[in-house]
C-alpha angles and dihedrals in degrees: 000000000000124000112236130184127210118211088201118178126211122302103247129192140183110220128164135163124235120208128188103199134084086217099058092048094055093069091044089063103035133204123285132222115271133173113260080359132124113282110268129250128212131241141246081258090055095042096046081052098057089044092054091053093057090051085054091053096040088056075040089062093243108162099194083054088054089050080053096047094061096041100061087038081065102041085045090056101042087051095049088054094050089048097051088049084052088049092041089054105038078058103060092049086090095056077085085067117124108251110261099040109101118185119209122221111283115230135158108257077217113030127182117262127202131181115234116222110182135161098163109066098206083066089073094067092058079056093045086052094050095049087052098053080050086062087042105050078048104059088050100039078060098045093052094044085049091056086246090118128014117247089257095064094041081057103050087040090054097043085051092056094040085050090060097059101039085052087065088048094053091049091047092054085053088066113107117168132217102226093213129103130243093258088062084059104039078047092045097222121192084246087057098040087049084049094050090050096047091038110030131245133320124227119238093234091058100038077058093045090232091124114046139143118284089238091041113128112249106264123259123269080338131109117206145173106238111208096179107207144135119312115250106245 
């Protein structure tokens, strides 16, 4: 049998996300900074890029990126979690329906399309969370126009779902990284200890790499045994 080489190039794909409500996007987008104004929140760009930049340090042998890592891997999950028991619930609001009424799934004629860009996978959680809260803010925007929930209780179910999520951007915006590696903390260097001091300290399963995120990089000439788990606060 012959021998053959490939000169393959990278696997690309187009991906975007489509939402239907003005609500969600409304977090994709974000509020901007205005004088005498609210304080301003960030959007699912910024927060795809903050969360790029901790994969970077993480490939970089940042401890403190990997802490960070696992943390928003955590508050992602959990999210995830509150926002499918707000979905599960607004869904079994029709079940009061009269028999004989059937509603038809509620989507936008023209919904709003963004590319996604995205080099960190965990990233894509803080999207998946987003798409849900759009079904979400759906399926209420339709039972309050259908007399099933006053307009009260659409508004203070839609400001919980959009909490939660602006509850993942603020603590992505928390992340600063050390840029040091992990043989600046196993040497104690004066840079590590200074770092220690700014940032907190750094838990001995994470300075060994034994406890890392589940879509961590592999780190880098070392050979560990991941135990994914929950941060230490």
């Amino acid at each position: 049998m012959s021998d053959y080489t490939f000169n393959m190039g990278p696997l690309r794909s187009a991906i975007h996300i489509q939402l239907h409500t003005h609500n969600a996007t409304r977090l994709w987008t974000g509020r901007r900074a205005t004088e005498n104004g609210p304080a301003p929140i960030i959007g699912m760009p910024r927060f795809i890029e903050i969360l790029n930049q901790i994969r970077i340090a993480t490939e970089h042998n940042d401890p403190y990126a990997d802490l960070w890592m696992l943390r928003m891997e955590e508050k992602l999950t959990q999210s995830r979690k509150e926002m499918q028991m707000m979905l599960a619930q607004a869904k079994t609001m029709f079940s009061e329906l009269p028999e004989g009424i059937n509603i038809e799934n509620c989507f936008n004629v023209q919904p709003a399309r963004f590319p996604l860009f995205i080099n960190a996978p965990l990233a894509y959680q803080g999207v998946y969370l987003l798409t849900d809260f759009d079904q979400l803010a759906r399926q209420l925007l339709l039972a309050s126009h259908i007399a099933v929930i006053s307009r009260r209780e659409m508004h203070n179910r839609l400001n919980n779902g959009a909490t939660v999520i602006r509850s993942v951007f603020s603590l992505a915006q928390k992340y600063h990284g050390s840029g040091l590696s992990r043989e600046d903390f196993v040497n104690d260097t004066p840079q590590a200890r200074a770092v220690i001091e700014r940032l907190g300290p750094l838990p001995e399963a994470i300075l060994s790499g034994k406890r890392r995120s589940s879509f961590s990089s592999p780190l880098p000439n070392t050979k560990q045994v991941e135990d994914p788990g929950v941060a230490d606060e």
